[in-house]
DSSP file (Angstrom, degrees, kcal/mol; ACC not computed):
  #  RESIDUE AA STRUCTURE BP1 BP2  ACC     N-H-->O    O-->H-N    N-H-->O    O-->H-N    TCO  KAPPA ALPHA  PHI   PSI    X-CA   Y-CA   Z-CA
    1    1 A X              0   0    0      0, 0.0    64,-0.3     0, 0.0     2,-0.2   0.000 360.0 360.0 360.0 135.2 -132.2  -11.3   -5.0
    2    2 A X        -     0   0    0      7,-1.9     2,-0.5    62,-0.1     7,-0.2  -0.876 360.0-157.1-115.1 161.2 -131.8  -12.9   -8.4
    3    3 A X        +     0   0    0     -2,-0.2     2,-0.3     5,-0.1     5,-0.2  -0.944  24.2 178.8-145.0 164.5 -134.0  -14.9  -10.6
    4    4 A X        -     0   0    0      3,-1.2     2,-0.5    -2,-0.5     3,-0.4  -0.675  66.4 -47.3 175.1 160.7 -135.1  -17.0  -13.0
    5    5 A X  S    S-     0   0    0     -2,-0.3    -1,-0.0     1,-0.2     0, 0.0  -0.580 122.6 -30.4   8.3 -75.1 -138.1  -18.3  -14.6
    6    6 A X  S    S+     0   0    0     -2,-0.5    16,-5.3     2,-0.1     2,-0.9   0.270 117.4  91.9-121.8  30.6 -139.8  -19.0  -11.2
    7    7 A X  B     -A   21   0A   0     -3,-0.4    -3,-1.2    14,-0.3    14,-0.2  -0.751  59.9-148.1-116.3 148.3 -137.1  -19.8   -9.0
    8    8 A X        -     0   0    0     12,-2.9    12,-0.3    -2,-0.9     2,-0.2  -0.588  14.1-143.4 -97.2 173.9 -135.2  -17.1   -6.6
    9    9 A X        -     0   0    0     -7,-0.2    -7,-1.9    10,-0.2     2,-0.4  -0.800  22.9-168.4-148.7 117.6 -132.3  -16.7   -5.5
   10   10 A X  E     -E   18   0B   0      8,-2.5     8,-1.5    -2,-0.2     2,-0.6  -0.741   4.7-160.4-105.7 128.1 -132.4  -15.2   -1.7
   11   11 A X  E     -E   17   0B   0     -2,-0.4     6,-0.3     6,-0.2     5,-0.1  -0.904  19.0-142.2-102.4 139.3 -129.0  -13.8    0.4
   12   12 A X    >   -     0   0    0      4,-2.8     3,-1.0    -2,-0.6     6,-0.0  -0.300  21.6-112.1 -77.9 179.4 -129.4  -13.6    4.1
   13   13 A X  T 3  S+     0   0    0      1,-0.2    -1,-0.1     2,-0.1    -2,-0.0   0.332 128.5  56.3 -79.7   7.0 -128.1  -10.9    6.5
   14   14 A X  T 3  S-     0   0    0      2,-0.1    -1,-0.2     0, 0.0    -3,-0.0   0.629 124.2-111.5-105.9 -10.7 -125.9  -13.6    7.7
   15   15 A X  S <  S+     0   0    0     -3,-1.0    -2,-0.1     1,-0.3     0, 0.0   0.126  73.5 136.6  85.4 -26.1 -124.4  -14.2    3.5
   16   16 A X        -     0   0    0     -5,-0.1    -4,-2.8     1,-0.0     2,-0.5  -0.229  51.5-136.7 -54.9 159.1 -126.1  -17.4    3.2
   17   17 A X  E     -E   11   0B   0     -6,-0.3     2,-0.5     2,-0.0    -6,-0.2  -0.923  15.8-170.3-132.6 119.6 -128.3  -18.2   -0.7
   18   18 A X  E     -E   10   0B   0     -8,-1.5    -8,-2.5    -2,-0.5     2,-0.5  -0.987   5.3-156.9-109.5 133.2 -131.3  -19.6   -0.1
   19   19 A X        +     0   0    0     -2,-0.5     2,-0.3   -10,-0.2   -10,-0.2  -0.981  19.4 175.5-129.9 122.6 -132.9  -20.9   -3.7
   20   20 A X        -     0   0    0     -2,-0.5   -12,-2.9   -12,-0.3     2,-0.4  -0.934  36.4-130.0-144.5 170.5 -136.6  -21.2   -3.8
   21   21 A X  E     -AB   7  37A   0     16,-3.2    16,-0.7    -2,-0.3     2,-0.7  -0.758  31.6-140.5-106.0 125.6 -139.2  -22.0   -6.2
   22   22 A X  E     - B   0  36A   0    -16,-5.3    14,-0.2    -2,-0.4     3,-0.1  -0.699   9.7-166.3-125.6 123.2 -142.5  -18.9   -6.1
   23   23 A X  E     -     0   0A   0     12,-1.2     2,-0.2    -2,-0.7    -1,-0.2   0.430  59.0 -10.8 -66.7 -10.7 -145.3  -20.2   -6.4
   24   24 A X  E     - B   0  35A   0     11,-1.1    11,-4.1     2,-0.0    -1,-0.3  -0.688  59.0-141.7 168.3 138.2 -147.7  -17.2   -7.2
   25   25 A X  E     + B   0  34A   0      9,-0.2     2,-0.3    -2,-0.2     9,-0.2  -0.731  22.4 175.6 -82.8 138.1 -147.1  -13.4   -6.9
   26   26 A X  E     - B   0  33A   0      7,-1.0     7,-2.7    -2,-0.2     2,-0.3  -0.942  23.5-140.9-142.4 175.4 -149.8  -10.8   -5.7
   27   27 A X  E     - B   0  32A   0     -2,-0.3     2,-0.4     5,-0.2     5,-0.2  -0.898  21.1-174.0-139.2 114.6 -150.0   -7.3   -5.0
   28   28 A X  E >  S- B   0  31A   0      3,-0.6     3,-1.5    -2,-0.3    -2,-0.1  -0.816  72.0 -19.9 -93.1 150.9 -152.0   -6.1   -2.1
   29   29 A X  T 3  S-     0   0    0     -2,-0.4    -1,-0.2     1,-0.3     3,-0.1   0.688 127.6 -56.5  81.3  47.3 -152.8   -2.7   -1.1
   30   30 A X  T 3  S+     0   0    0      1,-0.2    -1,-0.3    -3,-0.2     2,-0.2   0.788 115.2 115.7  -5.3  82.1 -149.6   -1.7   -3.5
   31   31 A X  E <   -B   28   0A   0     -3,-1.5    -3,-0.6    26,-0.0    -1,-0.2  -0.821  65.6-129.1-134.7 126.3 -147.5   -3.7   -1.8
   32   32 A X  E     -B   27   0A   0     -2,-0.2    24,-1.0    -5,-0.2     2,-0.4  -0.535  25.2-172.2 -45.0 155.5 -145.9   -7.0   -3.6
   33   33 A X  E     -BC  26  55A   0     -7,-2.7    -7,-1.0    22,-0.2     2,-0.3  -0.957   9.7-164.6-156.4 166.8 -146.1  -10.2   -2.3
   34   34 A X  E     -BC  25  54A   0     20,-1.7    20,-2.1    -2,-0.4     2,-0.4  -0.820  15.3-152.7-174.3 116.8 -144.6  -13.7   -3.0
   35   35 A X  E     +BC  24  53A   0    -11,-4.1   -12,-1.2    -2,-0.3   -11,-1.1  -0.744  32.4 176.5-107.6 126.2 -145.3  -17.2   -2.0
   36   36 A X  E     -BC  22  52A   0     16,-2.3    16,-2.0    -2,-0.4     2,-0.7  -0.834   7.6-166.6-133.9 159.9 -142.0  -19.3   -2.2
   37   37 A X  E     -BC  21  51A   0    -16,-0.7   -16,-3.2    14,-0.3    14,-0.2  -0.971  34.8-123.8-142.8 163.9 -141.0  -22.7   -1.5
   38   38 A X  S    S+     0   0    0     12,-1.6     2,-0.4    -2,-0.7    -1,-0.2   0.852  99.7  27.0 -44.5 -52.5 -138.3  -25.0   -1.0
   39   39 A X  S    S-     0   0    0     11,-0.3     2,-0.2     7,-0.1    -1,-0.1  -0.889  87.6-101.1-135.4 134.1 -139.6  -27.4   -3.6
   40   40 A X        -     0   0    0     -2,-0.4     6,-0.1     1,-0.1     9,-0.1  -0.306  29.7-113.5 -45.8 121.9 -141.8  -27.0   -6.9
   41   41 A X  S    S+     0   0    0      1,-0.2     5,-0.3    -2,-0.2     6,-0.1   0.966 122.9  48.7 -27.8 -58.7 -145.6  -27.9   -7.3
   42   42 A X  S    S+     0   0    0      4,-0.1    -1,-0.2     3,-0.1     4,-0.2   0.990  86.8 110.0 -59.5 -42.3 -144.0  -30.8   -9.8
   43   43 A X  S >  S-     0   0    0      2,-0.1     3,-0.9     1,-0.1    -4,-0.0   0.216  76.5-131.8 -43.4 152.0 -141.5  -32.0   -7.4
   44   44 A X  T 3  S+     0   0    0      1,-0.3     2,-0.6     2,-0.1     3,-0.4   0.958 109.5  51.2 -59.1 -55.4 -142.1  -35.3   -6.0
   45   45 A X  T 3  S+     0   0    0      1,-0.3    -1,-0.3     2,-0.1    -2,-0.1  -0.310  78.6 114.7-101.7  28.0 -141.4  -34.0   -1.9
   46   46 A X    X   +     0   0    0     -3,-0.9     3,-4.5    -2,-0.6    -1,-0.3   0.998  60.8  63.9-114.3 -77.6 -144.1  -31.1   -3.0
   47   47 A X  T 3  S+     0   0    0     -3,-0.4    -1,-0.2     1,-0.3    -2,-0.1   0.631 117.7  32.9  -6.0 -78.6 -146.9  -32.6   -0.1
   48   48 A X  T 3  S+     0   0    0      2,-0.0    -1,-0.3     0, 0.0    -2,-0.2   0.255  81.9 135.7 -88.6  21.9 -143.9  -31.4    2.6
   49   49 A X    <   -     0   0    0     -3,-4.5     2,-0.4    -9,-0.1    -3,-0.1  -0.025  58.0-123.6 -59.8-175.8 -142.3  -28.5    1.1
   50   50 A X        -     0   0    0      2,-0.0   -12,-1.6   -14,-0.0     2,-0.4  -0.940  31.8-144.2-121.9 126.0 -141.8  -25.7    3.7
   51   51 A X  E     -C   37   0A   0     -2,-0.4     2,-0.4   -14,-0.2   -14,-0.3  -0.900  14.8-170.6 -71.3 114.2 -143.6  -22.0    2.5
   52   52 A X  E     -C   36   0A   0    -16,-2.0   -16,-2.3    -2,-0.4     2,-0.4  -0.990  11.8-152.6-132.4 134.0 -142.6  -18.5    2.9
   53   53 A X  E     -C   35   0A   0     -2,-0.4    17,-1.6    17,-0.3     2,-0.3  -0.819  18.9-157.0-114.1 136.1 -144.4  -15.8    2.3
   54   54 A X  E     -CD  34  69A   0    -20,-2.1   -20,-1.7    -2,-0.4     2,-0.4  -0.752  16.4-152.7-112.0 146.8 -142.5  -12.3    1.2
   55   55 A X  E     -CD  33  68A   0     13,-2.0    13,-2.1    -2,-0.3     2,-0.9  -0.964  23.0-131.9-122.0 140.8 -143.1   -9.0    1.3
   56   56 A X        +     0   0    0    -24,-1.0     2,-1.1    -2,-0.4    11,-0.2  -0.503  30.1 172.9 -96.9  62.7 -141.0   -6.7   -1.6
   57   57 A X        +     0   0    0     -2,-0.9    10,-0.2    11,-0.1    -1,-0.1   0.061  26.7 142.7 -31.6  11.6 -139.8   -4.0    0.9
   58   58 A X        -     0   0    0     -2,-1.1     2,-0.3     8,-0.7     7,-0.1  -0.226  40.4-149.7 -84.1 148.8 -137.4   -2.5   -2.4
   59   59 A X    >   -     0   0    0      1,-0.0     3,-2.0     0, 0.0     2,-0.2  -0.830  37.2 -79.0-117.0 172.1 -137.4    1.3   -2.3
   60   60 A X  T 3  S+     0   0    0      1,-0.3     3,-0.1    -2,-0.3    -1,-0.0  -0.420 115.2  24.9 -64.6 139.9 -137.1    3.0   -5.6
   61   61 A X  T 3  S+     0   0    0      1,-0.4    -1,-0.3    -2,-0.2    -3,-0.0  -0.100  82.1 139.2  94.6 -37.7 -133.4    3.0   -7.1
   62   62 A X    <   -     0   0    0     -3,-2.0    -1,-0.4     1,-0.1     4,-0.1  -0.208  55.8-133.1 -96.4 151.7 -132.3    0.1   -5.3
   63   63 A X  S    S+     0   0    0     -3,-0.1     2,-0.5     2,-0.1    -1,-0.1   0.827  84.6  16.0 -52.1 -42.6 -130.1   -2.3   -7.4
   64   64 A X  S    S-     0   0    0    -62,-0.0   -62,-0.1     1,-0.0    -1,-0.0  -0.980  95.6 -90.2-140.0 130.1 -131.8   -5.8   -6.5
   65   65 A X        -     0   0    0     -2,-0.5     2,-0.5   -64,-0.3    -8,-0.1  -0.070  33.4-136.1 -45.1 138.4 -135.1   -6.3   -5.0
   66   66 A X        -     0   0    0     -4,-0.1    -8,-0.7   -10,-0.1     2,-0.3  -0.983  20.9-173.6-130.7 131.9 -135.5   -6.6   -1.0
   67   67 A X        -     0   0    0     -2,-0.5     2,-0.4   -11,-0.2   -11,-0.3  -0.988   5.4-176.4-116.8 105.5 -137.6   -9.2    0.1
   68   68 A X  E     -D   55   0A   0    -13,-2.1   -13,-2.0    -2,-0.3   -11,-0.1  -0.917  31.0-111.7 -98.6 142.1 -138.5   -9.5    3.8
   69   69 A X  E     -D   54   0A   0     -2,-0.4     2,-0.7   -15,-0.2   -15,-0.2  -0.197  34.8-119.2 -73.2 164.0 -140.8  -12.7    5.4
   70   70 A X        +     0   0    0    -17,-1.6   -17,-0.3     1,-0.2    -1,-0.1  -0.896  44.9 167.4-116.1 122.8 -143.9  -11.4    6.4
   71   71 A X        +     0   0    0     -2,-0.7     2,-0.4     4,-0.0    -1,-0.2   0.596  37.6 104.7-130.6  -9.5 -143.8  -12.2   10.0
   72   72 A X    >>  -     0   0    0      1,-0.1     4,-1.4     2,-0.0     3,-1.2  -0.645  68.6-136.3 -46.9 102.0 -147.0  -10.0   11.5
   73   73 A X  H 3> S+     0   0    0     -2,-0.4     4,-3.6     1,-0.3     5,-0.2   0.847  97.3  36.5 -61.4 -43.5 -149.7  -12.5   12.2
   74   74 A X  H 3> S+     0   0    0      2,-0.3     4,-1.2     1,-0.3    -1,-0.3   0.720 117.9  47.6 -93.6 -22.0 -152.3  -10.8   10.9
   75   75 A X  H <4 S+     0   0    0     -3,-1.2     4,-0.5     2,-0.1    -1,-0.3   0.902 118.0  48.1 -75.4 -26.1 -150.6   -9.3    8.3
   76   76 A X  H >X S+     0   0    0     -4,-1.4     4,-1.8     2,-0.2     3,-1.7   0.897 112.7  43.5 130.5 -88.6 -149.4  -12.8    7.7
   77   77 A X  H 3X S+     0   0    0     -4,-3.6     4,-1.5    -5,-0.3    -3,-0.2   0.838 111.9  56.6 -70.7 -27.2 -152.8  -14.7    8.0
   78   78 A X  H 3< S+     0   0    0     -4,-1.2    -1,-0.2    -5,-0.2    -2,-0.2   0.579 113.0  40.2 -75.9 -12.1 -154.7  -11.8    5.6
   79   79 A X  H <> S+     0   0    0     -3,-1.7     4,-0.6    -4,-0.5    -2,-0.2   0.369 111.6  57.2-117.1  -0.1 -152.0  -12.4    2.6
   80   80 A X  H  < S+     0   0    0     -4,-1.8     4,-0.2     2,-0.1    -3,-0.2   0.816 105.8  53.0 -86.6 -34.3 -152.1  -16.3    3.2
   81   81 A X  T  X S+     0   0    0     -4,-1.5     4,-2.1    -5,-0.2     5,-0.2   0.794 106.7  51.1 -38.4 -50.8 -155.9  -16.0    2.6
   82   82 A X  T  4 S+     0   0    0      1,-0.2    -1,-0.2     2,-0.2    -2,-0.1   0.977 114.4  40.3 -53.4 -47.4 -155.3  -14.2   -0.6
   83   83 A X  T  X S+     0   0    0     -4,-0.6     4,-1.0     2,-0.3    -1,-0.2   0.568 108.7  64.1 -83.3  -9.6 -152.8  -17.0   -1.9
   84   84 A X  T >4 S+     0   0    0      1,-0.2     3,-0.7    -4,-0.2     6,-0.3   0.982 111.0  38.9 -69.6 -67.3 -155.2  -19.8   -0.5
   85   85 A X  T 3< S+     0   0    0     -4,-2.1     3,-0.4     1,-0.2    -2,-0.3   0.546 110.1  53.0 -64.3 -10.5 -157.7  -18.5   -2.9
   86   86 A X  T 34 S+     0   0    0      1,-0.3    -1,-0.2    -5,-0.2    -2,-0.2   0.710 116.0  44.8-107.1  -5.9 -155.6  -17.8   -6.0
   87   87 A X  S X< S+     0   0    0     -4,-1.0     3,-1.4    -3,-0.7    -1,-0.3  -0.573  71.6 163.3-102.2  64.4 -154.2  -21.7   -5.7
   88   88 A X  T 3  S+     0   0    0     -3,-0.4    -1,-0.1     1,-0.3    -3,-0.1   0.730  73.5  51.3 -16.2 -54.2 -157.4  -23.1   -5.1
   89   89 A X  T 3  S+     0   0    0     -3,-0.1     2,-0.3    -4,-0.1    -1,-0.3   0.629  96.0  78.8 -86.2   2.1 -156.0  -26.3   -5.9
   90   90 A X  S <  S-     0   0    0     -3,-1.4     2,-0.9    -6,-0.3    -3,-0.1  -0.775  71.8-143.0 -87.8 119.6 -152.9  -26.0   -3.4
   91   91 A X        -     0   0    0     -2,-0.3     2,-0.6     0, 0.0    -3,-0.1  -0.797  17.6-166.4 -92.4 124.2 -153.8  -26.8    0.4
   92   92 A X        -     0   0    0     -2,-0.9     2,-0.2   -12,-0.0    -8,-0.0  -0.970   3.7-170.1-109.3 112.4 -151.3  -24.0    2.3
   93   93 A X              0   0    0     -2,-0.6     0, 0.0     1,-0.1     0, 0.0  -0.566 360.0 360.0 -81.1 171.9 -151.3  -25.2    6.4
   94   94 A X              0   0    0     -2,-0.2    -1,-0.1     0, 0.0   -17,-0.0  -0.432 360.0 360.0-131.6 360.0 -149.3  -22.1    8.7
């Protein structure tokens, strides 16, 4: 993963770049986390963006940050809560 200023820059297992915009960092249970989108809060197309929420799997030493989607429902619905409440003014559907 690369970045910069709020955007990412994601590789798949497949080679593929994904570039998304993150919208708010937390850290639960000292764990990172990161709520990312397709499209910016300014962006016009903002109302339909697509969400993803990351977990920062990195072990210590490693070169570049490892990101994995958080794909556990309940872990999933307990770190969507978090990000509901720290964008108050953001409506997040799953």
């Amino acid at each position: 993963m690369s970045s910069s200023s709020n955007r990412i820059v994601l590789t798949t297992e497949d080679s593929e770049t994904l570039e998304l915009f993150v919208l708010e960092k937390t850290r639960i249970n000292g764990r990172d986390y990161l709520l990312a989108s397709d499209s910016s809060l300014d962006d016009e197309t903002a109302e339909e963006a697509e969400c993803y929420i990351f977990r920062d799997d990195s072990l210590p030493g490693d070169s570049e940050a490892v990101y994995v989607m958080v794909e556990n429902e309940d872990e999933l619905a307990g770190v969507l809560d978090i990000f509901q409440n720290l964008m108050d003014d953001v409506s997040i559907e799953d």
